[in-house]
N, C-alpha and C positions, 0 to 999 in steps of 0.2 A: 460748362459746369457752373453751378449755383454754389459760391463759397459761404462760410460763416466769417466773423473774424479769429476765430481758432483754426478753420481748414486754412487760410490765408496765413497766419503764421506756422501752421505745421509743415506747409510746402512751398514755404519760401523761404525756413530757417536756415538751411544749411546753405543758400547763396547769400546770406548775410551772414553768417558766421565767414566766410572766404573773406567778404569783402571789409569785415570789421578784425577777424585775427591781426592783422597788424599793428594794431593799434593796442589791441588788447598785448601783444606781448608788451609791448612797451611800457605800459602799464603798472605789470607784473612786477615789470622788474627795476620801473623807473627809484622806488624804495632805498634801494641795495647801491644801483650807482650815483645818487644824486648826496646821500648821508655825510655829511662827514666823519673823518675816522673817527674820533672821539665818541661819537652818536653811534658807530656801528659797532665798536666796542661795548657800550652799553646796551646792546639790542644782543649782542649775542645768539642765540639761540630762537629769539623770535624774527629772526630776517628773513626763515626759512616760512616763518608765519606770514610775516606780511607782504610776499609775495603772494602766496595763496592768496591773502586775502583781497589782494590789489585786485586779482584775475575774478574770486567773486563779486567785489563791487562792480567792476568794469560788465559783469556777466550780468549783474541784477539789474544795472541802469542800460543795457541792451534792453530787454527782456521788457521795463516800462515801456520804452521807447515801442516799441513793437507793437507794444500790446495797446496803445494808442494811434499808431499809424495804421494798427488792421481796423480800427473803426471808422476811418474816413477816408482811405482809398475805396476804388468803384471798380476796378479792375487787376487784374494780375498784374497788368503791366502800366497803370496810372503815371509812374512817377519815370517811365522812361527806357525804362529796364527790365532784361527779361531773369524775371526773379522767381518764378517756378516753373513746374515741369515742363519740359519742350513736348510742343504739341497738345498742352491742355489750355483753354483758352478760359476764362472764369470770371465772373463778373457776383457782385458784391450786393443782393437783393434788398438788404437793411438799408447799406448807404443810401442805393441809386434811388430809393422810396425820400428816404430824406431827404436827397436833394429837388426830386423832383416836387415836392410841395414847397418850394421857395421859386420855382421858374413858371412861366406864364406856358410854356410848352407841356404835353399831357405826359403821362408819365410813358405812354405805348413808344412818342415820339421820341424821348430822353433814353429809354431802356435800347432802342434799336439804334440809335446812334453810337450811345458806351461799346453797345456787342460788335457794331462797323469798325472801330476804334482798335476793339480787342483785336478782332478776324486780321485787319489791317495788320497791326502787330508781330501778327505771330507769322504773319506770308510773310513781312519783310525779313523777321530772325531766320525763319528757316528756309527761305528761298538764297538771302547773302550765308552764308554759314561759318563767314568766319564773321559776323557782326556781333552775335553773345559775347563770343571772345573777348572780343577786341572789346569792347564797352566795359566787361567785368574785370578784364587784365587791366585796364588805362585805372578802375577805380583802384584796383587793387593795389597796383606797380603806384600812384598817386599816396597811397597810405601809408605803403610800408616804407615810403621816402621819405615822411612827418617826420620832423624833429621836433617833441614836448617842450615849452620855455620852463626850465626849471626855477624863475626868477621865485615862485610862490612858494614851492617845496623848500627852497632854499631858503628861504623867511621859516615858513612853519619848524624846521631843522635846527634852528638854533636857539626853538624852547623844546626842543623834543621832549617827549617824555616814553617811554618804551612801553608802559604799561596802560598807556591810554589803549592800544591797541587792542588788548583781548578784547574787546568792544568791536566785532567785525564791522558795525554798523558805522564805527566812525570813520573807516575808508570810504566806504562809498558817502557820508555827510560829506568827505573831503573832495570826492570827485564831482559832485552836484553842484561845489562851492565855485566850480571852473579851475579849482586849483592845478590842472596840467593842461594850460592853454596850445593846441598846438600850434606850430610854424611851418609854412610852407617857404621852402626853397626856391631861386630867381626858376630853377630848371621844374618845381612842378608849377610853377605860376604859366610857363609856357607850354608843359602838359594839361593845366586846368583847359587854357585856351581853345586846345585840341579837343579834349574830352565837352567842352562843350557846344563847341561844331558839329562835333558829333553827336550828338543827344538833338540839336537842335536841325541835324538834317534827317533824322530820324523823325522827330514828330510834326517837323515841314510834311514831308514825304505822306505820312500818313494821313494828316489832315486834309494835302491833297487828293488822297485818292476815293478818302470818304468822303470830301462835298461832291467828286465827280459822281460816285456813288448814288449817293441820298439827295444831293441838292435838286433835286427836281421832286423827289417823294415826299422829301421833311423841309416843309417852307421853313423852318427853324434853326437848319443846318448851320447857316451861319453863325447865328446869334448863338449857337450853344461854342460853335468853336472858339467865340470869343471868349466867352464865360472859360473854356477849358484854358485855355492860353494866358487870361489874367491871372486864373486860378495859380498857375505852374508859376507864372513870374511873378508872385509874391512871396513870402517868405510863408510858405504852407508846412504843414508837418514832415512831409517828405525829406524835404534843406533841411530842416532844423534836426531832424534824425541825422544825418550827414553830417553835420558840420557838427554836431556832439561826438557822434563816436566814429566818426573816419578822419572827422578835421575840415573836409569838401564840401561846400556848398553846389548842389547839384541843381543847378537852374540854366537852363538851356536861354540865355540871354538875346539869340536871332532866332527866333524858333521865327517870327512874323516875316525877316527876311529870308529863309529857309523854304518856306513855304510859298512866297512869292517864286524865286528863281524856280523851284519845283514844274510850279502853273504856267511858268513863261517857256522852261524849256520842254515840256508836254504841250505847247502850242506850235513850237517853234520845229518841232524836231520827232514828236511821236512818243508814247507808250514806249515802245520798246527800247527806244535809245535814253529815253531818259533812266530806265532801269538798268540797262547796261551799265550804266554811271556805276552802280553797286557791285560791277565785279570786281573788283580791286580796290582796297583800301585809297591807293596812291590818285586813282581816280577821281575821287570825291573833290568837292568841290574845297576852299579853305574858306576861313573866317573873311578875307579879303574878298572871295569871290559871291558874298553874299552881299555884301556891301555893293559890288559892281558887280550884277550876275551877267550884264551883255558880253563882257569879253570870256568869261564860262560858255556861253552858250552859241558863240561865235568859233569854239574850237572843238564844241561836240558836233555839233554840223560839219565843220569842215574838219572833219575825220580825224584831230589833234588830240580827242580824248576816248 
């Protein structure tokens, strides 16, 4: 499918509403338990207010965010994740034309590599079928575990003023300010780690199968995966929508060694054992096993995985 950046946010909201609701309750109601009683005494009657209001700013600074991330994703699933319809595959006509007049490759050559990418994609979510899952539950279970540092609220709380609020507008100026930084926990810093092993054997995986693909049809094959792979490990709009409104900076950090161990054990071992690897979560390789793929690929051969 040929998306707009409207069709791109109409059918990818509600997987971003999942993965953001966490955060967004917190939000709502960070107001109410952060006040102190002197200041909640004085609110009275508007607590009931600025919880609402909390859950609309949090709702409008989704909503920008979005509405700038559908103008420079190129695919449904760009950033890693399968964020709309299962089974709809959709590429981004506006963008991929933009990008393709800054690369020295034609645009026939950039358009059929995105769609390889896409295809890629959507065989591996719904060929593993429990990998949506697992990728949306690890963002989701990672958010709803954010503890907000209430150090700013707790400053701003002791000029309170009750009545600044009818001004809906001034929650959300106070959410832009970064005023509810969140905190990650020792136990999701060791889930991040996870979560991005995973993302990072996921778009190894992929880029494997497309240079085996195209690398002989599009002499450019590489030089665009590089281009994708710089792109992902910078701080592009994708992270920076994450790490605003879930807290997670979502950048697959070994995607490069991901993608190696991928190419060594399909040399080593065949097609089909390397996809075997995806029957089971417990299977997969770890963050350590990317770093040193020979003894990974030393125990898929000798029938250990």
């Amino acid at each position: 499918a040929a998306w707009t950046p409207q069709d791109w946010v109409d059918n990818t909201l509600d997987t971003w509403k999942r993965l953001c609701d966490p955060m967004a309750e917190q939000v709502s109601t960070v107001w109410s338990s952060a006040l102190p009683e002197e200041a909640k005494a004085m609110a009275g009657p508007l607590m009931a207010m600025m919880t609402q209001m909390g859950s609309m700013a949090f709702g409008s600074q989704l909503g920008q965010a979005l509405g700038r991330l559908s103008k420079e994703v190129m695919t449904s699933t760009d950033i890693g994740l399968p964020l709309g319809p299962k089974g709809v595959a959709a590429l981004m006509p506006a963008t991929i034309e933009e990008l393709s007049d800054g690369l020295e490759q034609s645009r026939s050559a950039v358009l059929t590599f995105l769609a390889a990418r896409e295809a890629a994609h959507h065989r591996l979510f719904s060929g593993v079928p429990w990998l949506s899952q697992q990728l949306l539950g690890a963002v989701e279970a990672y958010a709803r575990g954010m503890k907000i540092d209430m150090s700013g609220l707790e400053q701003l709380s002791a000029g309170f003023d009750p009545s600044s609020l009818s001004d809906p507008s001034k929650m959300e100026e106070l959410l832009s300010q970064g005023l509810f930084e969140p905190k990650a926990t020792p136990e999701q810093t060791a889930a991040l780690e996870r979560l991005e092993t995973l993302l990072a054997l996921v778009e190894g995986w992929v880029q494997t199968v497309v240079t085996a693909a195209l690398g002989d049809r599009i002499p450019g094959t590489a030089a665009l995966s590089e281009m994708l792979r710089r792109r992902r490990a910078t701080a592009g709009p994708a992270e920076q929508t994450f790490a605003t409104l879930v807290g997670l900076e979502l950048r697959p950090r070994k995607m490069r060694e991901a993608a190696v161990l991928w190419e060594r054990l399909t040399e080593a071992a065949g097609i089909d054992d390397r996809d075997a690897v995806w029957a089971h979560p417990d299977l997969l390789p770890s963050s350590a096993d990317l770093d040193e793929p020979a003894g990974f690929i030393d125990r898929v051969i000798g029938g250990d995985i």
